[in-house]
C-alpha positions in Angstrom: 10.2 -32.0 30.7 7.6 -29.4 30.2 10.1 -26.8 31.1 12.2 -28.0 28.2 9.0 -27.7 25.8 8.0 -24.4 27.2 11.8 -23.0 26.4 12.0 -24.9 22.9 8.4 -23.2 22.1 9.9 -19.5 23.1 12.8 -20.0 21.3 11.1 -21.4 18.2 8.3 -18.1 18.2 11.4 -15.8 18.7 13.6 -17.3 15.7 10.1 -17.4 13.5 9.3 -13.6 14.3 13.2 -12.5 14.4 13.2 -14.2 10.9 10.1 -12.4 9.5 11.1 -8.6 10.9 14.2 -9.5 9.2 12.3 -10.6 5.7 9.6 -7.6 5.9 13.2 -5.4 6.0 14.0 -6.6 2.9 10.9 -6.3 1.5 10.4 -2.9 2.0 14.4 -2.0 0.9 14.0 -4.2 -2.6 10.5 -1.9 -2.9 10.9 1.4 -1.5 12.0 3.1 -4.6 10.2 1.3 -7.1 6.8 2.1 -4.4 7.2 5.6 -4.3 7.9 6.6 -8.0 4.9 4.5 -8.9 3.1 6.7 -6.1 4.4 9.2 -7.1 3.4 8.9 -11.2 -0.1 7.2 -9.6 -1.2 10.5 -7.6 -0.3 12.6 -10.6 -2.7 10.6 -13.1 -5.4 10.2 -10.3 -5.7 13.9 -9.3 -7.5 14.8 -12.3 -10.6 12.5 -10.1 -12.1 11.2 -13.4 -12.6 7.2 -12.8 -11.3 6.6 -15.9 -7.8 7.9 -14.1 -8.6 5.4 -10.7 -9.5 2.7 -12.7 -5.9 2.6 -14.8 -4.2 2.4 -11.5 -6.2 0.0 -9.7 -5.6 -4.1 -9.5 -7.3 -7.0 -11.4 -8.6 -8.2 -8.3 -9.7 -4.4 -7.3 -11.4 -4.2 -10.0 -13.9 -7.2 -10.0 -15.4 -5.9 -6.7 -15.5 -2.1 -7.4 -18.7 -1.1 -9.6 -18.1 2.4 -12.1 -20.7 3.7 -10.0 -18.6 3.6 -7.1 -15.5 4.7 -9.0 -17.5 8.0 -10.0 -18.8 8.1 -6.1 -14.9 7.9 -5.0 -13.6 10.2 -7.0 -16.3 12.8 -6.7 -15.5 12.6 -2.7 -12.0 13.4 -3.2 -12.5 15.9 -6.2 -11.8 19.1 -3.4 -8.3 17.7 -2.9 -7.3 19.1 -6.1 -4.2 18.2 -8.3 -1.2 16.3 -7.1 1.7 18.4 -5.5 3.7 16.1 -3.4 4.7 13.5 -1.0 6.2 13.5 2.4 8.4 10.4 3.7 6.4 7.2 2.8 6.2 4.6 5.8 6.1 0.6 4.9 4.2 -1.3 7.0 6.4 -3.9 7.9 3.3 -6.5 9.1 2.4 -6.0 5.2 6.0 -7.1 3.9 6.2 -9.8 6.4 2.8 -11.3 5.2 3.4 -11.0 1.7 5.8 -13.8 2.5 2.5 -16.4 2.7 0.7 -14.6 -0.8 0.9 -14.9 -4.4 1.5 -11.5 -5.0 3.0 -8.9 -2.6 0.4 -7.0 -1.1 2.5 -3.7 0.4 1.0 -1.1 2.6 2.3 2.5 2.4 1.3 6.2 4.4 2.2 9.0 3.6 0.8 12.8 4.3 0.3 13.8 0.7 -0.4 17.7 -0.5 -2.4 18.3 -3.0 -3.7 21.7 -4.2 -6.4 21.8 -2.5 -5.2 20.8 1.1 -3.6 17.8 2.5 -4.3 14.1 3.3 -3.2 11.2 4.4 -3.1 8.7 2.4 -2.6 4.8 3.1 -1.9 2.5 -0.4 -2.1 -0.9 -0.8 0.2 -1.9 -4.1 0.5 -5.1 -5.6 2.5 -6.5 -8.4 0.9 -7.0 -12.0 2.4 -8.0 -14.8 5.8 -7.1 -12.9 4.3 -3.9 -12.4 2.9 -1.9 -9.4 -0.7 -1.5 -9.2 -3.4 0.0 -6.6 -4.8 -3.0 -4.3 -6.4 -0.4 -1.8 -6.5 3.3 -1.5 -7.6 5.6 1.0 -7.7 9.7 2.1 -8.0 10.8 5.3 -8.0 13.9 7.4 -4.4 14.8 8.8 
């Protein structure tokens, strides 16, 4: 009997993971184009780092816990990256596309090593959808 339960419970977690590796792949092919022109358009209107910029791109939600001081912090820290040159191949995370099965709104995690004119970063984005429309959950620059 619990040898039957135990093999019931293994099968069940391997059809319920199986099934969401499976979804978070067809997240990320119904998004992958659509993610990295809006990147791609994003990046280019950020990397003049005036808040104004950041602030067009960013989410609703984003944007009732981020102050204009931190905006002008934010983009002043990333300022020496210069202007917007290009992308390399964007990765999905797949745990993100998987998840966004259980949230209103997709929440979609990206990396990518970006170059700029100043030097290169890597980036990881967190895009949601607005208005049917792409828009900046979470953004971050780091160090290659």
């Amino acid at each position: 009997m619990r040898n039957s339960a135990l093999r019931l419970f293994i099968l069940s977690g391997l059809i319920l993971f199986g099934s969401l590796y499976y979804y978070s792949g067809e997240v990320e092919d119904h998004y992958a184009d659509n993610a990295r022109k809006f990147l791609n358009g994003a990046l280019s209107r950020i990397s003049d780092w005036q808040p104004a910029s950041l602030k067009g791109e960013l989410a609703r939600e984003t944007l009732l816990h981020v102050s204009d001081a931190q905006l002008h912090s934010l983009t002043e820290e990333y300022r020496y990256l210069g202007s917007y040159q290009s992308m390399e191949e964007l990765r999905f995370s797949r745990l993100s596309g998987a998840l966004s099965l259980f949230a209103d709104a997709p929440r979609l995690s990206y990396s990518a090593l970006i170059h700029f004119s100043g030097g290169d970063a890597i980036m990881t984005a967190t895009l949601t959808v607005e208005d049917e429309r792409f828009k900046i959950y979470n953004l971050n620059f780091g160090k290659p």
